[in-house]
C-alpha positions in Angstrom: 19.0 -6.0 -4.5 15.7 -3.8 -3.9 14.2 -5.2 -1.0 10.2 -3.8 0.4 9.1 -4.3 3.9 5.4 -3.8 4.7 4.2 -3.5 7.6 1.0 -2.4 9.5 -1.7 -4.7 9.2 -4.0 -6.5 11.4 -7.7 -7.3 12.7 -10.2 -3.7 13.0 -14.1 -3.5 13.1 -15.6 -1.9 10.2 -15.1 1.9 10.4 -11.9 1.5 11.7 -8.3 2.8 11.1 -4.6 1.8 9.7 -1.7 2.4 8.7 0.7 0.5 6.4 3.9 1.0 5.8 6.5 -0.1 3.1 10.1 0.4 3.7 12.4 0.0 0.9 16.0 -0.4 0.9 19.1 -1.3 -1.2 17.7 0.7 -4.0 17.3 4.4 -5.3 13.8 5.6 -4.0 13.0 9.4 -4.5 13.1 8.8 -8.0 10.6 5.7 -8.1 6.9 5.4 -8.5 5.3 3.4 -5.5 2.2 1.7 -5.4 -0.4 -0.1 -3.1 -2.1 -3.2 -4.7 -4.3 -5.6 -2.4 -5.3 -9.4 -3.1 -8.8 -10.8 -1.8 -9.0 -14.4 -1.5 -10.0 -15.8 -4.8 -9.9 -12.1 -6.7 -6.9 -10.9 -8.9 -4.2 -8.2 -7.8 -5.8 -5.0 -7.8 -4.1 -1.6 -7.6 -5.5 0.5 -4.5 -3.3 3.4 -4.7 -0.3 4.9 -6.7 2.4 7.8 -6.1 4.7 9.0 -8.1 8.5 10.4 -7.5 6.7 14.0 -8.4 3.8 13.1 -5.7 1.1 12.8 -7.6 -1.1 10.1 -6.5 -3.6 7.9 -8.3 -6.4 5.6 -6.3 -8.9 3.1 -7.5 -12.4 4.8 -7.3 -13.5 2.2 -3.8 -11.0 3.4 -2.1 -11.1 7.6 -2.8 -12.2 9.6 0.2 -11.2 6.8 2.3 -7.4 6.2 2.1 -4.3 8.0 1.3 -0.9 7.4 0.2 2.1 9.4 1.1 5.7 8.9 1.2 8.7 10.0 2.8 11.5 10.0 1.3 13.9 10.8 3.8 13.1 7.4 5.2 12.3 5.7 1.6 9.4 4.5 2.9 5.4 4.6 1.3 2.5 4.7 3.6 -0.8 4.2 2.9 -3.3 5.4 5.8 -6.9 3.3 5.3 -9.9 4.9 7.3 -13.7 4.3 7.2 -12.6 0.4 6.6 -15.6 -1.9 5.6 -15.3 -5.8 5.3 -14.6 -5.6 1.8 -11.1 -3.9 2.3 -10.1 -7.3 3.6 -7.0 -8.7 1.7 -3.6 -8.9 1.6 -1.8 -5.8 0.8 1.7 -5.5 -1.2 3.6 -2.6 -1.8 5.2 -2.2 -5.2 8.5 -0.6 -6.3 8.8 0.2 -10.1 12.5 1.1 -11.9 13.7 -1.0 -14.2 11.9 -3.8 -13.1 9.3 -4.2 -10.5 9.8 -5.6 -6.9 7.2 -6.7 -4.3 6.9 -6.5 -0.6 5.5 -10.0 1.1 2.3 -8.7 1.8 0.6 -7.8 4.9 -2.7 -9.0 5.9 -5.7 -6.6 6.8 -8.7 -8.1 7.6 -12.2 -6.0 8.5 -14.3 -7.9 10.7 -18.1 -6.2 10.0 
């Protein structure tokens, strides 16, 4: 069974810094695509950021210039590092895992206080 971990989150002032991590175990991972997705209260899923097994990365257009997503491999583990955070980066933020089916993390919460 695929399980994610994020982790990472937490409370910064606008212009700020983070980084989330998702580790993923009993699953292949070098091989998967990986993705960011963040929920606002009241808004729908939204994708933030995507990888794939090849490394090429995808981002919605708020978020270009301001975070990145990586992975490692090695560890099976995605990472998404957010900089130059503003108030509207607040949400929940899953990681998602993509085979045959698709798994989710439990979310970690990242608020931006302004």
């Amino acid at each position: 069974q695929v399980q994610l971990v994020e982790s990472g989150g937490g409370l910064v002032q606008a212009g700020g810094s983070l980084r989330l991590s998702c580790a993923v175990s009993g699953g292949t991972f070098s091989s998967v695509n990986m993705g960011w997705y963040r929920q606002a209260p009241g808004k729908q899923r939204e994708l933030v950021a995507s990888i794939s097994s090849g490394g090429w990365t995808n981002y919605a257009d708020s978020v270009k210039g301001r975070f990145t997503i990586s992975r490692d491999n090695a560890k099976k583990t995605v990472y998404l590092q957010l900089n130059s955070l503003k108030a509207e980066d607040t949400a929940v933020y899953y990681c998602r895992y993509t085979l045959s089916s698709d798994y989710w993390g439990q979310g970690t919460q990242v608020t931006v206080s302004s």
